[in-house]
Structure formats: structure tokens, C-alpha cells
KEKE-3310 file (N, C-alpha, C; in steps of 0.2 Angstrom, whole numbers, plus 5000, padded with zeros to 4 digits):
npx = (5179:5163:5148:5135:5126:5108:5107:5105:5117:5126:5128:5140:5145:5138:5147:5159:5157:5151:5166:5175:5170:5168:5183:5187:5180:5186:5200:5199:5188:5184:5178:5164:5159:5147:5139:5134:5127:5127:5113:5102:5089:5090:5101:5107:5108:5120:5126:5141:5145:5153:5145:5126:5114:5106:5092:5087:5080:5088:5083:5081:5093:5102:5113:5125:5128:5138:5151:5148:5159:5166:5177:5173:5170)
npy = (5253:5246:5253:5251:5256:5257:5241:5226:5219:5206:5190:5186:5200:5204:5196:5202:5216:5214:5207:5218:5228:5223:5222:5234:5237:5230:5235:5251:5254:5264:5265:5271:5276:5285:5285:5296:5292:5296:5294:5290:5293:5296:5304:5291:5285:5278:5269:5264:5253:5248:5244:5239:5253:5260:5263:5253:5238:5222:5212:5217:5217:5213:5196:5190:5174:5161:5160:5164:5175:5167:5164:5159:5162)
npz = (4881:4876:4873:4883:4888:4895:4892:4901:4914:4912:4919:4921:4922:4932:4944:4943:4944:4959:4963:4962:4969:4982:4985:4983:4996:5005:5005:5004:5011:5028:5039:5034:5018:5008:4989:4979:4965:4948:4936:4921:4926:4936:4952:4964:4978:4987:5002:5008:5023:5038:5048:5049:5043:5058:5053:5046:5045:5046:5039:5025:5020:5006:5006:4998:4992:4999:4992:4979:4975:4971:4981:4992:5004)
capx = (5173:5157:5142:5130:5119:5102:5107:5104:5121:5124:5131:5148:5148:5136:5150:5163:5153:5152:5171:5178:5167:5172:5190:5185:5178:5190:5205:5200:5183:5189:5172:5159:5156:5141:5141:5130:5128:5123:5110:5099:5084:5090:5104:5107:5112:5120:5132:5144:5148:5154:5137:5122:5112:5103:5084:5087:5081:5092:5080:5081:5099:5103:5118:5129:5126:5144:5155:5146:5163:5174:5181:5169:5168)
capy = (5249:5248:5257:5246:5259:5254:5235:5223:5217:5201:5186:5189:5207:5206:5194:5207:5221:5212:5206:5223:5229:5217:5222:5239:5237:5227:5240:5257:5257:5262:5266:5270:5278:5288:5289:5299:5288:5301:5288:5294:5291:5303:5301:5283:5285:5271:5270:5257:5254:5240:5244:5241:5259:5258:5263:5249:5230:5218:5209:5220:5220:5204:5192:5186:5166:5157:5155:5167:5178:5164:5163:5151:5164)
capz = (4882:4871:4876:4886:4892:4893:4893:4907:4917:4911:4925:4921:4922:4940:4946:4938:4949:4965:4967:4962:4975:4986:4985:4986:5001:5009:5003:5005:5017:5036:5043:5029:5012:5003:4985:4974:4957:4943:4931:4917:4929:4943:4958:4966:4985:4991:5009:5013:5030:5044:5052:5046:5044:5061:5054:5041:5047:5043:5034:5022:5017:5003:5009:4992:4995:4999:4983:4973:4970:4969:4984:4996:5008)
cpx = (5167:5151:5137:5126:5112:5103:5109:5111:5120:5129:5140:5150:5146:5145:5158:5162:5156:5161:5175:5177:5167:5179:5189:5183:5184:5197:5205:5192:5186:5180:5165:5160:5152:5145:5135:5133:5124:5120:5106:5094:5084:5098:5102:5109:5113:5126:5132:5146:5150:5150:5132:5117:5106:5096:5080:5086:5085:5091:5080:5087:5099:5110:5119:5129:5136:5146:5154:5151:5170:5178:5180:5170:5162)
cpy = (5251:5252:5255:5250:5256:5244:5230:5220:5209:5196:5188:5197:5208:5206:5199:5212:5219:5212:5213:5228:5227:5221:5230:5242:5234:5232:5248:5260:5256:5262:5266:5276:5279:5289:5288:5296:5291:5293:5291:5294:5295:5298:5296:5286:5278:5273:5262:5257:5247:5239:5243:5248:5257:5258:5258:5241:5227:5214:5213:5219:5209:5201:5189:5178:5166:5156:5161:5174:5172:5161:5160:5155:5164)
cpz = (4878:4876:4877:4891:4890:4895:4901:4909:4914:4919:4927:4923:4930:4944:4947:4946:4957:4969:4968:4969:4980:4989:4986:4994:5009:5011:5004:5011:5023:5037:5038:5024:5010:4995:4983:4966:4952:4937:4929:4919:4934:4946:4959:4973:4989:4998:5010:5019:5033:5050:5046:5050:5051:5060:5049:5044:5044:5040:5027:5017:5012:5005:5003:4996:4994:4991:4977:4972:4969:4974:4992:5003:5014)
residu = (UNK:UNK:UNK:UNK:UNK:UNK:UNK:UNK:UNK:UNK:UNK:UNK:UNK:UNK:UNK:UNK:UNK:UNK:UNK:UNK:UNK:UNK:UNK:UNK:UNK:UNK:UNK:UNK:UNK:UNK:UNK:UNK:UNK:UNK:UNK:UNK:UNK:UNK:UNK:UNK:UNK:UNK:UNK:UNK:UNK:UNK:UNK:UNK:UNK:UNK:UNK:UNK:UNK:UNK:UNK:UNK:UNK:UNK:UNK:UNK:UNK:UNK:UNK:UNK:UNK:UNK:UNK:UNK:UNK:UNK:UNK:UNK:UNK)
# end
């Protein structure tokens, strides 16, 4: 793979991102997930779960709109 550090995700690659993720989620989350994402900016801390974090509003969290991996979800 070339080396796209620095450069901005392009649609396809989001797209790419998301469904992988997706299926990731679908296939190996039971209850939830932390990871630690080492980036030249520092740590990224994200957690996946089938809750949302309870001290997080829900208004907070984005919703991928219907369709946008393909599968009209």
C-alpha cells in the first residue's frame, strides 16, 4: 500500500473505512471494545459498544444516513 500519511481519506476510502468497520463490528463485537490508535498527533481513544457510553448524549453520536455502505440499511 502507498504511503498516504498526511493525506485526507478520500470517498472511497471513507466508504472502504466504514463497511470494514461495519463488518468488524457485526463479526467479532460481543459487548464492547476500546482501542488505543497510536497517530503522529498523540493517542486516539475510541470504544465500540451496543450501548451508547452512558455520560455521552445521544445527540452527540453521528448516524451513517440509509444506503451510505451499500446496503440500504
Amino acid at each position: 500500500m502507498a504511503d498516504t500519511s498526511g493525506a485526507r481519506m478520500s470517498d472511497t476510502e471513507i466508504r472502504q473505512f466504514l463497511a470494514l468497520l461495519q463488518r468488524r463490528c457485526e463479526t467479532e463485537l460481543d459487548q464492547f471494545t476500546g482501542l488505543i490508535i497510536p497517530t503522529r498527533y498523540g493517542d486516539v481513544y475510541t470504544t465500540f459498544g451496543r450501548e451508547p457510553l452512558t455520560e455521552t448524549p445521544l445527540q452527540l453520536y453521528e448516524h451513517l444516513p440509509a444506503g451510505w455502505l451499500g446496503d440500504n440499511r
